[in-house]
C-alpha positions in Angstrom: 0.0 0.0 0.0 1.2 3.2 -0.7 0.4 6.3 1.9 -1.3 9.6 1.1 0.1 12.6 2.7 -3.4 13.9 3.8 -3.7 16.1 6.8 -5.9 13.9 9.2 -6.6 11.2 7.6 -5.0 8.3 7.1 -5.2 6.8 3.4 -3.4 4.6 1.3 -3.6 3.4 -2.5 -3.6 0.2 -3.3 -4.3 -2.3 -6.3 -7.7 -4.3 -6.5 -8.3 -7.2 -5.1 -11.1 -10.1 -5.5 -11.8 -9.8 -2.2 -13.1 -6.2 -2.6 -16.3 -6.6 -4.0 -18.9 -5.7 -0.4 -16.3 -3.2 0.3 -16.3 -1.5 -3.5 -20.3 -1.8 -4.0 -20.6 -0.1 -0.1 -18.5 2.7 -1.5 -20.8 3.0 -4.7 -23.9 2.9 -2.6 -22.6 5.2 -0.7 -21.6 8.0 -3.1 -24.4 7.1 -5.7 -26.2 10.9 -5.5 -22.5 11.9 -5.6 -20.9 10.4 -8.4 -24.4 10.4 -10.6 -23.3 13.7 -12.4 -20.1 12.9 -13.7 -20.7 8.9 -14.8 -22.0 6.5 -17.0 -26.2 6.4 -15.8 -26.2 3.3 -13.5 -29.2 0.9 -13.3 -29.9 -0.7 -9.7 -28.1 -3.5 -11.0 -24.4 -1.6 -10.9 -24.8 -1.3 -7.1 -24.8 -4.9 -6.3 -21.9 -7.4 -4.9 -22.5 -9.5 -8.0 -21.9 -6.8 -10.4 -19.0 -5.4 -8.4 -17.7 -9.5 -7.9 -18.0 -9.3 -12.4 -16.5 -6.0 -12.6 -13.3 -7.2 -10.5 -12.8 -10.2 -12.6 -12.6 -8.1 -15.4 -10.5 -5.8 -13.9 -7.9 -8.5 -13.4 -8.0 -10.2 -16.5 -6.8 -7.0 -17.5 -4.1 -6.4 -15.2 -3.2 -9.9 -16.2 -2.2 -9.1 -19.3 -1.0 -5.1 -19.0 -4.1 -3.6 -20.4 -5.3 -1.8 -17.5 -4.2 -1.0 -13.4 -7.3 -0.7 -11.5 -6.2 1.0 -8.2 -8.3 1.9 -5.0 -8.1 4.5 -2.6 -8.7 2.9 1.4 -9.5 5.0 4.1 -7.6 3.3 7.7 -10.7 4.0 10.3 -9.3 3.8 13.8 -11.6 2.2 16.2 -12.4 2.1 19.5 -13.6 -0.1 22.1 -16.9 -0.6 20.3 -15.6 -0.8 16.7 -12.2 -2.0 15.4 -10.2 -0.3 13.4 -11.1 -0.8 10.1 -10.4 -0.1 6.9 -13.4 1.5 3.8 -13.0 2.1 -0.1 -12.6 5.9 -0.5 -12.2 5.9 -4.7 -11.2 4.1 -7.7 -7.8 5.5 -9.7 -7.9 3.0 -13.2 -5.1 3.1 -15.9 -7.3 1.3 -18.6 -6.8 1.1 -22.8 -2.8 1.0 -21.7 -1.4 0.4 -25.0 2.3 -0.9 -25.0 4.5 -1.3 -28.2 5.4 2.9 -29.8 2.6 4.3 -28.2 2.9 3.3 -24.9 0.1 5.2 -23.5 -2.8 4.8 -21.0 -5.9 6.3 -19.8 -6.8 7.8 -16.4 -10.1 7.1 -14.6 -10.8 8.1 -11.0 -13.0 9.5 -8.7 -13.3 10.2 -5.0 -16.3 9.9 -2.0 -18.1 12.8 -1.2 -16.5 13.2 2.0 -13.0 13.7 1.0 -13.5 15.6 -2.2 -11.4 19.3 -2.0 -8.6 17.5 0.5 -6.1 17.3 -2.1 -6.6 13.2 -1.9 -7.3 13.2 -5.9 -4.0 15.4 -6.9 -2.1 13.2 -4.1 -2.9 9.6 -5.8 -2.8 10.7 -9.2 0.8 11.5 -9.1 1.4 8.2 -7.3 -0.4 6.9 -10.5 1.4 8.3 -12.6 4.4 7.8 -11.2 4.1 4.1 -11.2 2.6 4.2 -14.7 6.4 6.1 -15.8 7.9 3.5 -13.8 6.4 0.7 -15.5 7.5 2.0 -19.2 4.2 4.0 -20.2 5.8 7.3 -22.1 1.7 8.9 -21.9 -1.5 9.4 -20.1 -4.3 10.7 -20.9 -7.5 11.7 -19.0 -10.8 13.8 -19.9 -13.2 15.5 -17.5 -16.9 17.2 -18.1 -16.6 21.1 -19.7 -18.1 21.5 -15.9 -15.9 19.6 -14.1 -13.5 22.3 -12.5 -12.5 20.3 -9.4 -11.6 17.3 -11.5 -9.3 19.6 -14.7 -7.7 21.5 -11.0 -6.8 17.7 -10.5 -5.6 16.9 -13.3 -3.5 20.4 -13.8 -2.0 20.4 -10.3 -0.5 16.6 -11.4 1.0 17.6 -14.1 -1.6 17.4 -17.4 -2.1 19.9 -19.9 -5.0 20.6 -21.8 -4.5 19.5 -25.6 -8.2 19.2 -26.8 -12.1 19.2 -26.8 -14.2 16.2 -28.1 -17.5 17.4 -28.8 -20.3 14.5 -27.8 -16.9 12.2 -26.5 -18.8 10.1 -23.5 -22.5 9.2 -22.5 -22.4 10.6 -19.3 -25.9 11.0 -16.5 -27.9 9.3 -19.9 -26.7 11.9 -22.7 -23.7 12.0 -25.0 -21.5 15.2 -23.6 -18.4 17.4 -24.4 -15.3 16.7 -22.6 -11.9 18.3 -22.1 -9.1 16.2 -22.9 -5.9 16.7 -20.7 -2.4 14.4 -21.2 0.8 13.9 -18.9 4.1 13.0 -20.9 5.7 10.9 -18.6 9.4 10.3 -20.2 10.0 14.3 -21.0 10.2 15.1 -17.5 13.5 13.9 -16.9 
């Protein structure tokens, strides 16, 4: 697991596990109102363990074979002597399309629970993200956001992206086809 320098809380990135799927539909339910805006319209269905349980396998098939690092952000709860400490899904950070050979290039997915939004715990795993996407060879990532999305482009600026683009109509986002910003990080030129 990898910590997250956030004031007051203690939180940690770490890759997917099978074992994750009451822990990653909880977090779902949990932001549902929250994250409505800015996804993919969900039916009931999405916030069940067996959907959760099929969209893990899938996110590990892909990990198996390099197409995609599906990442979560854990919250450490301290207990007490009621409740032990414990530990709760607090986001998803997903390299997916990674496409190796000249292009070597990925695509950056993520989003954050209602509670921690603003705390600088987006801009904190996103360059751990990308730092382990450089580290494993990637020379690119890219990531696009809503033309309304401000907290989510002051994300992706603060990490390093630039703007390079607009696709008009891109994604089907809450049930219509929208514009999006498209933003990049070239990893290799840093040096």
């Amino acid at each position: 697991m990898i910590p997250l320098d956030i004031p007051e809380r203690s939180i940690f990135l770490r890759l997917l596990r099978e074992t994750d799927a009451v822990a990653l539909t909880d977090a779902y339910v949990r932001n549902r109102e929250h994250l409505a805006r800015w996804e993919p319209a969900r039916t009931d269905d999405f916030f069940t363990v067996e959907a959760a349980q099929a969209r893990i396998q899938t996110s590990i098939e892909q990990y198996s074979t390099r197409a995609a690092v599906p990442w979560l952000l854990i919250e450490r709860c301290t207990g007490d002597e009621h409740e032990p400490e414990r530990e709760r899904i607090v986001g998803t950070m997903t390299v997916n399309r990674i496409t190796w050979g000249p292009f070597l290039s990925g695509s950056l997915g993520y989003w954050v629970d209602r509670e921690l939004t603003g705390r600088g715990v987006a801009t904190a795993a996103v360059g751990h993200v990308c730092e382990a996407a450089r580290a494993s060879g990637l020379h690119r990532i890219d990531a696009s956001t809503l033309l309304d999305n401000v907290g989510s482009q002051t994300v992706l600026r603060r990490s390093g992206f630039e703007q390079f683009g607009l696709a008009p109509r891109y994604l089907s986002i809450a049930g219509r086809w929208q514009d999006h910003l498209l933003f990049q990080r070239i990893l290799h030129d840093e040096d």
